[in-house]
C-alpha positions in Angstrom: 6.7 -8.5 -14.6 5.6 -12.0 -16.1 2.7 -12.0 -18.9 -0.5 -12.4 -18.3 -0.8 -16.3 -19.2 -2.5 -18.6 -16.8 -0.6 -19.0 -13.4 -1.4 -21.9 -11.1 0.3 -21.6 -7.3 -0.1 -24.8 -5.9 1.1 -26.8 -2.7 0.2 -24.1 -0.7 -2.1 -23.5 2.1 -4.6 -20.5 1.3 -6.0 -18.0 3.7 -8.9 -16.7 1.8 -10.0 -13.7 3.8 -13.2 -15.2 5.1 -12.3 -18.2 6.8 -10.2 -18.4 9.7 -9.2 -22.3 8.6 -7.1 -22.3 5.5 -7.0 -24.4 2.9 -4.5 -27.1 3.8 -2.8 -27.6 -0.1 -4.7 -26.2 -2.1 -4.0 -24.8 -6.0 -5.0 -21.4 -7.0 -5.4 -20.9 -10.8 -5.6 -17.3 -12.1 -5.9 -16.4 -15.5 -6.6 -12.6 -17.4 -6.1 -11.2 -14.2 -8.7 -13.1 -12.3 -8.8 -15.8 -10.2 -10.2 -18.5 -12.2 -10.2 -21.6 -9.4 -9.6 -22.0 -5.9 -9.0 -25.5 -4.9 -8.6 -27.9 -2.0 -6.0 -30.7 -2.0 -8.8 -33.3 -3.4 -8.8 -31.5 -6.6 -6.0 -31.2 -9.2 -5.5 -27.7 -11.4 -5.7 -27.9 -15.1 -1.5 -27.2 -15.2 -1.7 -27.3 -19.4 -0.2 -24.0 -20.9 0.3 -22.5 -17.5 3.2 -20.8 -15.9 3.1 -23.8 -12.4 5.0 -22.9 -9.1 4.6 -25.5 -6.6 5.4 -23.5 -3.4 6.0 -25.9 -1.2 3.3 -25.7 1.8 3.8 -21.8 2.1 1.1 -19.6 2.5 -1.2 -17.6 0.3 -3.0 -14.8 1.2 -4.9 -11.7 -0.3 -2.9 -8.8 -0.9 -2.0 -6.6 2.0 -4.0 -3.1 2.4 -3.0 -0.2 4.1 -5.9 2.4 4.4 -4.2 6.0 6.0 -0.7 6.5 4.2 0.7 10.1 3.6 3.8 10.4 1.7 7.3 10.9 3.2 7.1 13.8 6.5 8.6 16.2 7.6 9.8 16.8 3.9 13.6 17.6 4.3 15.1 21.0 3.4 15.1 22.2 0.0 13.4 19.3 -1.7 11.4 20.2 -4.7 8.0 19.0 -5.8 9.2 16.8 -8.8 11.3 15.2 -5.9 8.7 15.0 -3.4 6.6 13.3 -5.8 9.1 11.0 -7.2 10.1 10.1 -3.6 6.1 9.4 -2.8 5.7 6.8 -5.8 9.0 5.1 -5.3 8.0 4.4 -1.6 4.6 3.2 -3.1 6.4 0.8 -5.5 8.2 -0.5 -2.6 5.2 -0.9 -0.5 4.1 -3.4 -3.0 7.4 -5.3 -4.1 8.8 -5.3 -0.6 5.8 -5.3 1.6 2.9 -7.0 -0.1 0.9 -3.7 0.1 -1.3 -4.4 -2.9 -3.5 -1.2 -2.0 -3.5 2.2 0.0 -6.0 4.6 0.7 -4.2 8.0 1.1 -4.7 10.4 3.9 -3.0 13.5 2.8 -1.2 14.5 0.2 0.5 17.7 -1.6 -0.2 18.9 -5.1 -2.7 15.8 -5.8 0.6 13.5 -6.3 -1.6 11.0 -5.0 -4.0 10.9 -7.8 -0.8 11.7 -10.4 0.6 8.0 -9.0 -2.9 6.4 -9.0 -3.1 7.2 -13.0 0.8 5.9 -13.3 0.1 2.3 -11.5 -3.1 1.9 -13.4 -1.9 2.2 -16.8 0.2 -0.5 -16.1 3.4 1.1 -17.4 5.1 1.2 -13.5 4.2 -1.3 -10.8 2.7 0.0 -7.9 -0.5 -0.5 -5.6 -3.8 0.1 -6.1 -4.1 3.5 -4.8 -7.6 5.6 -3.7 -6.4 9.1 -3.5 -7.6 12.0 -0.9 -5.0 14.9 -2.3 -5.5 17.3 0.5 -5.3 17.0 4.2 -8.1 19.8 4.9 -7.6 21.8 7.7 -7.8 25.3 9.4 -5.4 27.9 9.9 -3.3 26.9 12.9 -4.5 23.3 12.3 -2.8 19.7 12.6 0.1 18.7 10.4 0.8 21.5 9.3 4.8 20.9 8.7 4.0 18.1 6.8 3.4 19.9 3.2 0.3 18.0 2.6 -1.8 19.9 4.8 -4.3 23.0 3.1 -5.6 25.7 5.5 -9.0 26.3 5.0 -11.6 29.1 7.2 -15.3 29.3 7.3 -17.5 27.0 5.4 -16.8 28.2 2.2 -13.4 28.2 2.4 -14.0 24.4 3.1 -16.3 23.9 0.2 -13.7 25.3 -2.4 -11.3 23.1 -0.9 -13.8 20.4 -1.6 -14.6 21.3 -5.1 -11.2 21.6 -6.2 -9.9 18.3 -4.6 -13.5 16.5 -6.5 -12.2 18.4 -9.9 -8.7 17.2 -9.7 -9.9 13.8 -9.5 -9.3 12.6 -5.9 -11.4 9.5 -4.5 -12.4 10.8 -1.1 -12.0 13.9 1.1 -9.7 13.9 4.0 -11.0 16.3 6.4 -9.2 17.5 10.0 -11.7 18.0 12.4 -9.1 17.7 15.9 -6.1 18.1 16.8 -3.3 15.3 17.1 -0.3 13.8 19.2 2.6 14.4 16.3 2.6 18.1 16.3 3.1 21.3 18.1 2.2 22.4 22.1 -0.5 24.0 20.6 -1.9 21.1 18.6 -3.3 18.4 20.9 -5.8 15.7 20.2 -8.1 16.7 22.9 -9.1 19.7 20.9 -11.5 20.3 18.3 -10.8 22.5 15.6 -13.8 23.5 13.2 -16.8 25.6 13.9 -20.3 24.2 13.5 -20.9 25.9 10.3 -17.8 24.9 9.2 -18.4 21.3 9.3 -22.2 21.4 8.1 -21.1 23.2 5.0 -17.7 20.5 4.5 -20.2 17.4 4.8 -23.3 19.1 3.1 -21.0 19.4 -0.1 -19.6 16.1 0.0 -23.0 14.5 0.4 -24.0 16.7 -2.5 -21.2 15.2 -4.5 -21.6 11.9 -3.4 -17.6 11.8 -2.1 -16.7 10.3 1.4 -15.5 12.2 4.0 -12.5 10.5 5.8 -12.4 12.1 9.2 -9.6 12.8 11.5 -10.9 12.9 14.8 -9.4 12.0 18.2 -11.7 12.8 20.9 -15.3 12.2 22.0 -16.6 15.6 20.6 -15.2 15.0 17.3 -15.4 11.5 16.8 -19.2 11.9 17.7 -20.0 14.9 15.6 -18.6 13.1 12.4 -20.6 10.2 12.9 -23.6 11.8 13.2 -22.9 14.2 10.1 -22.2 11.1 7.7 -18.3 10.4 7.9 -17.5 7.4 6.4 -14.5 6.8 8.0 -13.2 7.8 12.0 -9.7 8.0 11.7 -7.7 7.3 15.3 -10.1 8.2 18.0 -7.7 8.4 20.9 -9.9 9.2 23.2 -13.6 8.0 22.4 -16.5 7.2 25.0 -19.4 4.4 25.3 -21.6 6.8 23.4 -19.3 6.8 20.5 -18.8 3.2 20.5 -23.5 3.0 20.4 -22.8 5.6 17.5 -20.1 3.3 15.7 -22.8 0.0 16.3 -25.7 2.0 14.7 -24.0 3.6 11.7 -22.0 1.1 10.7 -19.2 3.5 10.2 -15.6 2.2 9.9 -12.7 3.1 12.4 -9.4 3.1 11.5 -7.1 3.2 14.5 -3.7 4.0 13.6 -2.1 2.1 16.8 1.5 3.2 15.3 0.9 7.1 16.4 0.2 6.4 19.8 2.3 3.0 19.9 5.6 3.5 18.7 8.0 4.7 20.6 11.4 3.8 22.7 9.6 3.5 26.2 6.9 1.1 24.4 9.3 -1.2 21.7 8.7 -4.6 22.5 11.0 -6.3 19.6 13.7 -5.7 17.4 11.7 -4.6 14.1 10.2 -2.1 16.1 13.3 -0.8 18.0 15.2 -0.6 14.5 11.7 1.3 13.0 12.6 4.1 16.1 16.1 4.3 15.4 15.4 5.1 12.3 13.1 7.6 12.3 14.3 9.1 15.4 10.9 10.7 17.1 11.5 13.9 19.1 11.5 13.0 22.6 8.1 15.7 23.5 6.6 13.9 20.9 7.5 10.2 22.2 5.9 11.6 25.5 2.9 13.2 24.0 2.8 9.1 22.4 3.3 7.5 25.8 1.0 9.5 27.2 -2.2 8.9 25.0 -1.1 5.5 24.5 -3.4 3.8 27.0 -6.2 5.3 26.8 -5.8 4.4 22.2 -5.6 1.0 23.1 -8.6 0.8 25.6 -11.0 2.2 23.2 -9.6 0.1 20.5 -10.3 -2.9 21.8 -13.5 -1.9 23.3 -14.7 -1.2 19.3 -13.0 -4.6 18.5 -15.3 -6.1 21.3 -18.1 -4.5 20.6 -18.1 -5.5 16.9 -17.1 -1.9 15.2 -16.3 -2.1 11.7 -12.5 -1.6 11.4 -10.1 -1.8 9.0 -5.8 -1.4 9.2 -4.5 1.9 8.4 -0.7 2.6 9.6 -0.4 6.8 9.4 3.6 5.9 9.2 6.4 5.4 6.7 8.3 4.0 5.0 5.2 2.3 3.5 6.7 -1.0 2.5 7.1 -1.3 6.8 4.0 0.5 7.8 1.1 -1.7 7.9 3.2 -4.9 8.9 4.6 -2.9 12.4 0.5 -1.8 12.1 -0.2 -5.4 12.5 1.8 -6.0 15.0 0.4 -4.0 17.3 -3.3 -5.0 16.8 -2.1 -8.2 18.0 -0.2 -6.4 20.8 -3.6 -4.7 21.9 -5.9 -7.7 22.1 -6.6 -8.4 18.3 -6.2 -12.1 17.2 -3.6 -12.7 14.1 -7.1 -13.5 12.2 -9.1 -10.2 13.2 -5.9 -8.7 12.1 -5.7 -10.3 9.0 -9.2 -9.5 8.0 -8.7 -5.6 8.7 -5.7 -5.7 6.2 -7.5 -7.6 3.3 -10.9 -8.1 3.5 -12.2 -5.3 5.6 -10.1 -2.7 4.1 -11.4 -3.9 0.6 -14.8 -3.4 1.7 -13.8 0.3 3.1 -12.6 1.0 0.0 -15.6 -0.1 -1.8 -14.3 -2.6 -3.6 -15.2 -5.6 -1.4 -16.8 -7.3 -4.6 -13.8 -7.7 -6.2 -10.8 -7.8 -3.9 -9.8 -8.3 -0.6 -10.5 -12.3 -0.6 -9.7 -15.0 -2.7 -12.1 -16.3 -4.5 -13.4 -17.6 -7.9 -14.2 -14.3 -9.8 -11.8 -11.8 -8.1 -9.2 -9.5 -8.5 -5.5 -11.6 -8.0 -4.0 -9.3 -5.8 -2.3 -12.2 -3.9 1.1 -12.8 -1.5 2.8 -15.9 -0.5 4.8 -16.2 2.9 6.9 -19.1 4.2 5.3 -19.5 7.2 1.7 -19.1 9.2 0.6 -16.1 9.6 -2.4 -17.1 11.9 0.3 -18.6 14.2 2.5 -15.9 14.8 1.8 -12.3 12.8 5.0 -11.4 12.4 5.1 -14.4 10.2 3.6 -11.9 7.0 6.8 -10.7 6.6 8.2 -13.8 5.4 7.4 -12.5 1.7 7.9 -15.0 -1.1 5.5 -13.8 -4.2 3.6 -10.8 -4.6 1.1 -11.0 -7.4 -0.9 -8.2 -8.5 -3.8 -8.5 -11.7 -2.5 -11.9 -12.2 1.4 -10.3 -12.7 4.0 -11.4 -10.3 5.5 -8.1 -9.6 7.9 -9.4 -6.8 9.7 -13.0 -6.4 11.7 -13.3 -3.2 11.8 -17.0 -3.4 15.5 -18.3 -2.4 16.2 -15.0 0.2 16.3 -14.6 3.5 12.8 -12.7 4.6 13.2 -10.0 6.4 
């Protein structure tokens, strides 16, 4: 990691997270963390005691964001806590140096090793994201994910509320709460169903309202996704199935919706390229649970682009690992559904950033922010697969990751 003395990236072509027209050779100037100047080609940086790469006509963007991570599932026999957790921040660390995942917002995860990492990555002593931690994934007995160790089983409201009050005293940023079933799970766990009781959810968002915590909501049909709109969710998380009434509910509230096109997406009857194919063979999906995939598939990416359309605020969240390749195959299929490369962009920086609640100080670059920053060989805007082409990754001014002279990936 380099010191924190004025860095100046210049020859490069910015993508600032508002405009769809970069900067054609433009200069960047951060300094104490910040960025300091943003510059077009008719003006020249200050380069005097400075730390100067000229990069060439790459490109510079803001940091990538990925907003619904979970660490490593299903956890594999006998691993211990200590392990689980040290396996969960090394794929964090790698999210950042390898992917250009300057942030996560976590969806679920075991022990609070969410919040333990958050603490690590902010004291500056091990590089890592920015992370927002949820701890728990909240859900009932019999509920969804439950092989994944990160799920809790909660009954009756105030079973929900303890949940709640624990998860606010062990520090966690939001609360992840299960209110359907989903695709990756048992016969008995499908997305069409809904899971709490009436009382149970009045009680889980009257206490997080109280406690001024948002509730980031798993819901994947009409019923759900409707009901957690209307109770104050900040976030819809998938909506598989939704209906025109959700999408008026969406419009009026201004909630966000994070799609997570990977659940439905991914599989060996839907691969369209290479990365993708080598993602499957990797992780090597259980053929009921490809079809379960296949099957939803469709109807995801029908009511995804119909929020897109209709102006829905969205943001990129992957709900797969390894995290340094989830939000890049995320992008991919946005782009695959309808999405340009620059709506795409904009829900993995700038809109996710403004999710997060941090919109004033990340997310874009500009004079004032945050340099949470990444540099790619070629044009993103032209081809999205091109964000993979990872040169620099800067974080607080730092370069944490210089892949300058490799082949990208």
């Amino acid at each position: 990691m380099t010191s924190r003395k004025r860095l100046v990236l210049t020859g490069v072509n910015i993508i600032d997270g508002n405009s769809p027209v970069p900067i054609l050779n433009g200069s960047v100037v951060v300094e104490d963390g910040l960025i300091a100047e943003v510059l077009d080609s008719g003006k020249s940086p200050n380069f005097r005691d400075a730390r100067v790469l000229e990069l060439g006509g790459a490109y510079l963007l803001p940091g990538l964001w990925d907003v619904h991570i979970h660490p490593e599932y299903p956890l594999p026999p006998g691993i211990t806590l200590a392990q689980q957790t040290a396996n969960f921040g090394a794929q964090l660390s790698r999210a950042l140096t390898d992917g250009g995942v300057t942030s996560v917002r976590c969806a679920g995860a075991a022990s609070y090793m969410d919040v333990a990492w958050r603490r690590v990555f902010d004291s500056g002593k091990i590089v890592g994201p920015r992370v927002f931690a949820s701890g728990y994934f909240l859900t009932t007995t019999g509920g969804h994910f439950l092989t994944s160790g990160v799920a809790r089983e909660c009954d009756g409201p105030y079973g929900f509320v303890h949940a709640i009050r624990e998860g606010i005293k062990s520090g966690v940023d939001h609360i992840k709460l299960n209110m359907s079933g989903g695709i990756m799970g048992p016969p008995w766990d499908l997305h069409k169903h809904s899971f709490l009781l009436q009382e149970e959810l009045e009680a889980a968002f009257a206490i997080c309202h109280l406690r001024e915590f948002n509730v980031m909501a798993h819901a994947t049909n009409p019923d759900t996704v409707k009901a957690a709109i209307r109770l104050g969710a900040h976030t819809i998380e998938h909506g598989y199935i939704q209906d025109d009434e959700c999408i008026d509910l969406f419009q009026s509230s201004g909630v966000w919706y994070v799609p997570t096109l990977a659940i439905s997406h991914l599989t060996n009857e839907q691969a369209t390229c290479d990365i993708e194919r080598e993602w499957l063979e990797q992780r090597q999906i259980a053929p009921d649970l490809q079809r379960r995939a296949d099957a939803a598939s469709e109807e995801h990416a029908k009511w995804f682009k119909r929020a897109l359309d209709a102006g829905v605020k969205m943001a990129l969240g992957s709900d797969i690992h390894p995290l340094s390749e989830a939000a890049l195959l995320e992008m991919g299929l946005w782009v695959r559904d309808g999405a340009t490369e620059w709506q795409t962009i904009q829900a993995a920086t700038k809109n996710a950033a403004e999710l997060c609640g941090v919109g004033d100080k990340l997310g874009t670059i500009e004079a004032g922010k945050l340099a949470d920053l990444i540099v790619v060989t070629d044009n993103p805007l032209d081809d999205i697969t091109n964000a993979r082409k990872l040169m620099l990754v800067v974080k607080d001014g730092q370069i944490v990751s210089d892949k300058r002279g490799r082949t990208a990936a």
